[in-house]
N, C-alpha and C positions, 0 to 999 in steps of 0.2 A: 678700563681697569676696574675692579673687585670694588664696589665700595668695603667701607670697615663699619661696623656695626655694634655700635655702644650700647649700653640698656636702656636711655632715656632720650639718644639722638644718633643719627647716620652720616658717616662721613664720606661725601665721596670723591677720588681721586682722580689722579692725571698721572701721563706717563712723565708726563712736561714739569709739573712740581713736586717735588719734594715731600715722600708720600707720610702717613703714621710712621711714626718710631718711637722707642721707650724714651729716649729723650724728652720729646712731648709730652708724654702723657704723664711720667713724672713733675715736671716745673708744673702742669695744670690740676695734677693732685695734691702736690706742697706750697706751691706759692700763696703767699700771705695774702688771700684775698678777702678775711672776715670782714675787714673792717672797711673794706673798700667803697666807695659810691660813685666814683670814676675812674675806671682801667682804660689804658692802653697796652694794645699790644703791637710790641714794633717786626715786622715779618711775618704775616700771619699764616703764608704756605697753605694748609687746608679749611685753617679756623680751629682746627682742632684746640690748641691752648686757650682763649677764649669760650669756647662752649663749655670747655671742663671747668669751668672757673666760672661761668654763668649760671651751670650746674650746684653749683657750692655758693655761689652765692645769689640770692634767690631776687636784690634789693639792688645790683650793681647796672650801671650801664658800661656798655662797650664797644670802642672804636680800635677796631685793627687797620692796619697798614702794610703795604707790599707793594714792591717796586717793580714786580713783577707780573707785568697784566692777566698774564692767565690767573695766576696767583690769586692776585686780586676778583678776580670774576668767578674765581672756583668758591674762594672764601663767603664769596655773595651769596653764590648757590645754598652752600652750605648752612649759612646762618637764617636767610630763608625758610629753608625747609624745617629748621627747628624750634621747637618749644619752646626756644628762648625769644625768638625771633624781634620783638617790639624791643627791645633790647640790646639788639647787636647792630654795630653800622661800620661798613667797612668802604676804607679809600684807594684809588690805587695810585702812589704816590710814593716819589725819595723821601725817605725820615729826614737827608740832610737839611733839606728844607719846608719840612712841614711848620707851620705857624698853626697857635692854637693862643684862644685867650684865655680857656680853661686850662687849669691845671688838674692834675691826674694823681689821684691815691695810691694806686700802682699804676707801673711800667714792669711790665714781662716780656721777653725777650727770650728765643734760642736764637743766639745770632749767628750769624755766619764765621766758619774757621779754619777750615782745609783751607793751605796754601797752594795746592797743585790739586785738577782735578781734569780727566779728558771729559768730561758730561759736561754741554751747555747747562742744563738745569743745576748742575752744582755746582756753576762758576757762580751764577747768582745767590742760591741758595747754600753754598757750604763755605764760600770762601771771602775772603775782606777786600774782595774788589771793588763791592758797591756802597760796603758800611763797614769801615774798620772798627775795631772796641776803642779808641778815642773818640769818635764822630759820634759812636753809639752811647757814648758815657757821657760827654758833653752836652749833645742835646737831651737826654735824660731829665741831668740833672735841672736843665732849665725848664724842666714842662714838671718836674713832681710840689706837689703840696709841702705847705714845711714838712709834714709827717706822713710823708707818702714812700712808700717804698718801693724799690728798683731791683727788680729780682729775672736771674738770668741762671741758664744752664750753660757751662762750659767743659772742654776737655781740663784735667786735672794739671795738665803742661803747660797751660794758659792762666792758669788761678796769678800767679805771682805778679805778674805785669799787668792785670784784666785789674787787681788790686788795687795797686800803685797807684793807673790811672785815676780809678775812682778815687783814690785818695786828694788826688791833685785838684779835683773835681766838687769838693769839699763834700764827697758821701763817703760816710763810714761803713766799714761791713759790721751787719749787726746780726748775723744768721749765715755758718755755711755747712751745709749737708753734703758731708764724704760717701758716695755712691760709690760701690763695687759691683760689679756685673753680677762675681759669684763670691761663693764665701771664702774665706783665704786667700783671693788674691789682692790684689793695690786697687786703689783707687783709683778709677778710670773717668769719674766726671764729678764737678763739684756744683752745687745748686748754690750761687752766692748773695744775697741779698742785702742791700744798702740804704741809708736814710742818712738824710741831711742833719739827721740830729745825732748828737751820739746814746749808745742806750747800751744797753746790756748786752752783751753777746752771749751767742747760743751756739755749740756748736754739735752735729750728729753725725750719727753713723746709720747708711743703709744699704741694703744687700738686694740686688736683685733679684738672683737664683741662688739657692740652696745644694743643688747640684744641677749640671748639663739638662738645659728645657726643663728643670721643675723650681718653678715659682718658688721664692719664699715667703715664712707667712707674714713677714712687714710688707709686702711688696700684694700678695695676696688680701689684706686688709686695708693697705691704703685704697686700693683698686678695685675693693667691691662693689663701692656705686657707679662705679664704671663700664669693667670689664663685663662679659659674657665670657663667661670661661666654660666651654665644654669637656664634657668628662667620657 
């Protein structure tokens, strides 16, 4: 398959795992990683959310995880061959039982959501067979810093219960980004992020096209130091 081709590092895929999607590359351009100096990422598919986030932050280190061996061994490749490389370490391993004696500044997550899917690769990768949002919010909460934050991409039909949980979990939502594909329509995914502390909330609005295949320019800015966009 095609690798995908960022400005500052190359991603390459599988037909087997779960390839680039704007999903990704959003949580890895928004999520709070300034302040970070230990991430985890739970699911890491290509590595792509981690490199963009290693990208941004220049002082962080990085441990992904995947329970899916290809996964896992593509993710390897990937971090590898990058610039970030002294810096990324990836396991291939269930979150439900990962131990760690570190604790982690951020936890980033696209987790898994489709309830029905015929694709082996998205019965792992899309759907809550392997890691439901209570198994992924529980252990979370027990691997973040007091001031570590837990930040996740989901569909916009899942926000309400994905909430709850975390609430039960003692993380508050303290950040959520209403994503729309295009302009005028609903909200189709939300960017939620959580902390053990409570703190000020923030909440936004973003768009991803402007019209059918034309970028918008939030979406065009956020993704400068990413994208290659040819013209």
């Amino acid at each position: 398959m095609k690798p995908f081709t960022f400005r500052q590092f190359e991603i390459q895929q599988s037909k087997n795992v779960f390839r680039v999607g704007t999903d990704g590359v959003l949580l890895g351009a928004l999520a709070d990683v300034d302040n970070a100096s230990k991430v985890l990422e739970v699911g890491t598919g290509t590595g792509l959310i981690s490199m963009m986030l290693s990208q941004r932050n220049q002082n962080a280190q990085f441990l992904g995880i995947d329970i899916n061996e290809e996964a896992a061994h593509l993710t390897k490749l990937n971090f590898q061959n990058s610039p970030f490389a002294l810096r990324l370490e990836n396991i291939h391993q269930d979150f439900k039982y990962f131990e760690s004696e570190e604790k982690f500044d951020l936890i980033v997550s696209n987790p898994p959501y489709f309830e029905i899917s015929d694709s082996e690769k998205d019965k792992i990768a899309r759907q809550t067979v392997e890691l439901n949002f209570r198994q992924l919010i529980s252990k979370s909460s027990s691997l973040l810093t007091e001031k570590g934050i837990f930040s996740v991409i989901i569909p916009v039909e899942a926000g309400n219960a994905f909430i709850q949980i975390a609430n039960e979990n003692q993380l508050f939502l303290v950040k959520k980004i209403n994503i729309k594909g295009i302009e005028n329509s609903k909200t189709k995914r939300l960017i939620l992020e959580f902390s053990l502390n409570q703190q000020s909330y923030e909440e936004l609005e973003f768009t991803i096209e402007k019209s059918p295949r034309q970028y918008s320019d939030q979406y065009l800015e956020l993704t400068k130091e990413f994208h290659v966009f040819r013209k």
